[in-house]
C-alpha positions in Angstrom: 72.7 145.5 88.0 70.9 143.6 90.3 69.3 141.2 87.8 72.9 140.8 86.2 74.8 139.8 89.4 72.3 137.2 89.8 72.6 135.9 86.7 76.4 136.1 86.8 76.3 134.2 90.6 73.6 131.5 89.0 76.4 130.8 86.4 78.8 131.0 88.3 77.5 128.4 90.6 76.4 125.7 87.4 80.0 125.5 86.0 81.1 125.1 89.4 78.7 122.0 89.6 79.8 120.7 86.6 83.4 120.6 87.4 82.4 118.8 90.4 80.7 116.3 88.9 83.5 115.8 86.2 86.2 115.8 89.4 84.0 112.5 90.5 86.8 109.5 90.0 85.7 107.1 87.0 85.5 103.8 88.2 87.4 101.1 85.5 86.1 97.8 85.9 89.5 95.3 85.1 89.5 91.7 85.1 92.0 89.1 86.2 92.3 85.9 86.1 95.8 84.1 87.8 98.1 85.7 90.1 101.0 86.4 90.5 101.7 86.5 86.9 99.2 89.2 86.7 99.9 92.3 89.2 96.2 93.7 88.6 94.8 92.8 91.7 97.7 93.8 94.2 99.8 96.1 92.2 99.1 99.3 93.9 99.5 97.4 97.2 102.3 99.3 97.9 101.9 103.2 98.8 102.8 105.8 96.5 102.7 103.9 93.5 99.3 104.9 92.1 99.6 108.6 91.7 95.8 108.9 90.0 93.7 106.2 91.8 91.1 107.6 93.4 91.3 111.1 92.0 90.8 110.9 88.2 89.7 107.2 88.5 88.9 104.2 90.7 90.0 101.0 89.9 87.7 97.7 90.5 89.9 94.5 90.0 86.9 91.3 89.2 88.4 88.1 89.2 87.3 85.7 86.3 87.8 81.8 86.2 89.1 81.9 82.7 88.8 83.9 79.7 85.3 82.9 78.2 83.5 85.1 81.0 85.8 87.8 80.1 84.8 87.4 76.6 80.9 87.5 77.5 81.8 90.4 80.4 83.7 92.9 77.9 81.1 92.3 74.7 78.0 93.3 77.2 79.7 96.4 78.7 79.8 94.7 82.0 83.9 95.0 81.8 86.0 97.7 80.6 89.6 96.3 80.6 90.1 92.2 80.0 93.1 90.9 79.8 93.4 88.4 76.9 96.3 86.3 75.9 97.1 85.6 72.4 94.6 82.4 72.2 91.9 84.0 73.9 92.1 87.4 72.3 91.6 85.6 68.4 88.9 83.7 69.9 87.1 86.8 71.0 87.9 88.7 68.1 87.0 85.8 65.7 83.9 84.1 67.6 82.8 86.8 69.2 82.8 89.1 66.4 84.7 91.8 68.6 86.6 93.3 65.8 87.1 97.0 67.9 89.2 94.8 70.8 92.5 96.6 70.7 96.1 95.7 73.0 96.6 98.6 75.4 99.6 97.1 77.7 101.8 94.0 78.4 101.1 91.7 81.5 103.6 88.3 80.9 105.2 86.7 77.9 106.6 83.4 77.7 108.8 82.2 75.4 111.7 85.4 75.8 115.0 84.0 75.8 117.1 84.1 79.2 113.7 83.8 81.4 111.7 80.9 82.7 108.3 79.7 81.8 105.9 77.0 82.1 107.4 73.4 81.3 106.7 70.3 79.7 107.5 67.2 82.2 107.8 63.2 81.8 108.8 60.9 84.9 113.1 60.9 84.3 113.3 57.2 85.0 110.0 56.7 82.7 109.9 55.3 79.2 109.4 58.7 77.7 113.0 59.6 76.2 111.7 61.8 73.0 108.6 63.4 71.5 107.8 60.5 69.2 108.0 57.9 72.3 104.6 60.2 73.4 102.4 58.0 70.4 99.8 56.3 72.2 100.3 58.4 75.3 98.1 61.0 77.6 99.4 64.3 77.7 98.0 66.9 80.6 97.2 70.5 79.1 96.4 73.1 81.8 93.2 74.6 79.6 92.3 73.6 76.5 93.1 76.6 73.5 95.4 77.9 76.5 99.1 78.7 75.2 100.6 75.2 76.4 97.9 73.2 74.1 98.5 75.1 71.5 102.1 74.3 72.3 101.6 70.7 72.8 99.6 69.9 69.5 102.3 72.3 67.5 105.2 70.1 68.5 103.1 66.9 68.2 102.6 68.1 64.7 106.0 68.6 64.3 106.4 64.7 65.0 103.6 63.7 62.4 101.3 62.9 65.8 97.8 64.2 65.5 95.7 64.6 68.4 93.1 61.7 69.0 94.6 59.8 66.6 98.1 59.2 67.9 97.3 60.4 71.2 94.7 61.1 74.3 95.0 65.2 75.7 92.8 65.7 79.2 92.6 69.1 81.0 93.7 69.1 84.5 94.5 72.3 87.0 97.8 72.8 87.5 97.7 72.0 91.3 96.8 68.0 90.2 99.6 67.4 87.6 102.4 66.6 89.8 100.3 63.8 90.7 99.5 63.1 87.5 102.9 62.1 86.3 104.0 60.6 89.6 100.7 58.0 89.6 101.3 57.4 85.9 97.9 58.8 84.9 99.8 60.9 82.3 102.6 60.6 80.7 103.2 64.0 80.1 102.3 66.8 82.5 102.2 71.1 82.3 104.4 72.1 84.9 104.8 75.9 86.5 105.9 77.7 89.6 105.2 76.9 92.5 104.4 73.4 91.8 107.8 72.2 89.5 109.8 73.2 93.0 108.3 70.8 94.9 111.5 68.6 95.6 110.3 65.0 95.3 108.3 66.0 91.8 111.2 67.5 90.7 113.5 64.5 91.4 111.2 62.5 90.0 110.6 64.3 87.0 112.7 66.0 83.9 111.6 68.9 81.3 111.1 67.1 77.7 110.2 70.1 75.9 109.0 74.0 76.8 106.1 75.8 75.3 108.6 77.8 73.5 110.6 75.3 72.0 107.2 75.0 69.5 106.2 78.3 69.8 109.1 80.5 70.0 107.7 83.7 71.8 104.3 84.0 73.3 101.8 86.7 74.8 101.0 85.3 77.7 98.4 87.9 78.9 97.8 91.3 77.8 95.5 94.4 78.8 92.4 95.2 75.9 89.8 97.7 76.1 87.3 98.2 73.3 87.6 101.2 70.6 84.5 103.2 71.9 85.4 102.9 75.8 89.2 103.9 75.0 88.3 106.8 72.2 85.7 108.1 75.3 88.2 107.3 78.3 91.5 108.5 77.2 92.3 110.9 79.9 91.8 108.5 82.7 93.4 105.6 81.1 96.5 107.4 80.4 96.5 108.0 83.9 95.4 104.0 84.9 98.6 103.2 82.5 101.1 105.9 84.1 100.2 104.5 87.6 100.5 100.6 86.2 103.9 101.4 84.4 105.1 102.8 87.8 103.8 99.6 89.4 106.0 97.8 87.1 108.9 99.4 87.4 108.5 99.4 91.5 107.8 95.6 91.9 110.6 94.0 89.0 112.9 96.2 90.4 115.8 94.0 92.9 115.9 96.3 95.6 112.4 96.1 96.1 111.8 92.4 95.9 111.5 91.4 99.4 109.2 93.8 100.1 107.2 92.7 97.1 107.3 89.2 97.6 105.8 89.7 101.1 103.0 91.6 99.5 102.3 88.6 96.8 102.2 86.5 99.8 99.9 88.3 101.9 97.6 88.5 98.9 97.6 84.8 97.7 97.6 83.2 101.6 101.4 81.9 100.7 104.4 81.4 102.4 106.5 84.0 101.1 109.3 80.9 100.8 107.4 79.3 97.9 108.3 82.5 95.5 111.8 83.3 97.1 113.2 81.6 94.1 112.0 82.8 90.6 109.2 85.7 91.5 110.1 88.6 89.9 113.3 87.4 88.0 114.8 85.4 85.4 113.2 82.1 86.8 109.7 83.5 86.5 107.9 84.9 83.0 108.9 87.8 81.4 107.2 91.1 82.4 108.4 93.9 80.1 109.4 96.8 82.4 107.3 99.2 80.5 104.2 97.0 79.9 104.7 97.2 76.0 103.2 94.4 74.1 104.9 92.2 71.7 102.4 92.8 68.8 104.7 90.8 66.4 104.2 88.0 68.5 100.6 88.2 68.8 100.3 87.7 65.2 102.9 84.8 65.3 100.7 82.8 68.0 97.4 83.7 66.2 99.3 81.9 63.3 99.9 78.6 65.1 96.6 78.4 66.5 95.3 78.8 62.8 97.7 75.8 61.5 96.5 73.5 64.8 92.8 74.3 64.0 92.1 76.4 67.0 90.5 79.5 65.1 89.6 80.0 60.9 91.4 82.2 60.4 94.8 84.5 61.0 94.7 87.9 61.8 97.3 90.8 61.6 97.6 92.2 65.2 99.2 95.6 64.6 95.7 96.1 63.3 94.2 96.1 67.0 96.9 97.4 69.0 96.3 100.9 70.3 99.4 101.6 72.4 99.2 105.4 72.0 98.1 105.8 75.7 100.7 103.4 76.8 103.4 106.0 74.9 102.1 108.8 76.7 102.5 106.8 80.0 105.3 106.0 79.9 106.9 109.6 78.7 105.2 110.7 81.7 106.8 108.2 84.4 110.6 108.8 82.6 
């Protein structure tokens, strides 16, 4: 009886270490890139909202300069979310031969009708009146195979203008193109918040077209995880997706948006006057309330970067989108 009561303690005590050691948080290593479009790396900021961080999961927010170290991070295991627009994400499916990269949640689309988005400006009193007055011209692209290039050579295209041919494209930050346009070292310049509020640039300045106006709808930016990570992780990323859906929910709605502004403005070092005026309504991006993904979309802008000669070749994007976790997110938080 002894022996047995031994026994019976010794495995007793083992399944109690094992449930310890599967009670240990799992940390998610997520990348972001640009902010405040993206709410990864403040949106639990506000207490309460994150219901399963740091019990069934720790988050680790890595910022990236652009999407080609994301690409390299997430093929090496070294990142297990990256978010990916829809130029990025054919590029690292096609190039990089990640074929098991599948769409887990929204971050920002452009493009939706009734909200703002990033716009393309010419000096109002210039000699830039239409798009085929832009032959023989420089136009400023924020990132080249980013959303508004693809946008700019699709509407030159449009206009029988072909890139080097008909016209000069240089890559410039967004904080330099105000000055771009108003020293007339471009003729046509990518414009977003904060910089197009900047009263003298934008009295000096007038939209000529918008990314959508050639594009129609675009995923901006977009959560992915690979097949093998999300088939192995589904527990705690259903839980990472209830507490991000909450997040959502929390900062786009009005009553909150003081208080959220105030938090984007701690995080970026800003006054909180430069985003009193489109953050978090119709004069900024579109950020679907739930976080669901326009997969439709995604194959639409894989499209025009496959008639501009960014990537070989189209793909079908419902055939990497995995929002099954997302759906059981969001059943949870309604």
């Amino acid at each position: 009886m002894v022996k047995a009561g031994l026994a019976l303690a010794a495995c007793v005590a083992a399944w109690a270490a094992i449930g310890g050691a599967r009670a240990e948080p799992e940390k998610i290593r997520i990348g972001w890139i640009v902010t405040p479009a993206e709410l990864t790396p403040y949106m639990f900021a506000k207490d309460g909202i994150a219901r399963h961080n740091g019990v069934s999961y720790t988050l680790e927010p890595i910022r990236f300069q652009g999407s080609p170290l994301e690409v390299t991070a997430i093929q090496s295991g070294d990142l297990d979310i990256a978010p990916f627009g829809s130029s990025s994400f054919a590029i690292a499916v096609e190039n990089a031969g990640l074929g098991d990269l599948r769409i887990i949640a929204d971050e920002v689309q452009d493009g939706v009708p009734g909200w703002a988005g990033p716009e393309l400006r010419v000096l109002k009193d210039g000699p830039i009146k239409t798009i085929d007055d832009l032959k023989g011209k420089v136009l400023a692209t924020n990132g080249f195979g980013g959303a508004t290039d693809i946008a700019i050579k699709m509407m030159m295209l449009k206009h029988k203008l072909v890139q080097n041919r008909d016209y000069t494209e240089i890559e410039a930050a967004h904080a330099n193109m105000n000055a771009l346009l108003l020293e007339q070292k471009a003729d046509l310049v990518t414009s977003v918040h904060p910089f197009q509020d900047d009263p003298n640039f934008a009295a000096k300045s007038r939209v000529l077209f918008r990314p959508s106006d050639a594009l129609g709808r675009f995923e901006l930016s977009f959560w992915t995880a690979r097949e093998g990570y999300i088939s192995s992780h589904r527990a705690v990323l259903t839980d990472l997706l209830e507490d991000y859906v909450r997040a959502f929910h929390w900062y786009l709605d009005p009553a909150h948006r003081a208080e959220a502004i105030q938090i984007v403005a701690s995080f970026t070092k800003r006054p909180p006057a430069s985003f009193e005026n489109w953050l978090f309504q119709k004069q900024d991006e579109y950020h679907d309330p739930d976080a669901v993904p326009d997969i439709d979309a995604v194959t639409r802008n894989v499209h025009a970067q496959h008639e501009v000669g960014l990537v070989k070749a189209d793909l079908d994007a419902r055939h990497y989108a995995d929002l099954s976790l997302l759906k059981a997110a969001i059943a949870r938080v309604k």
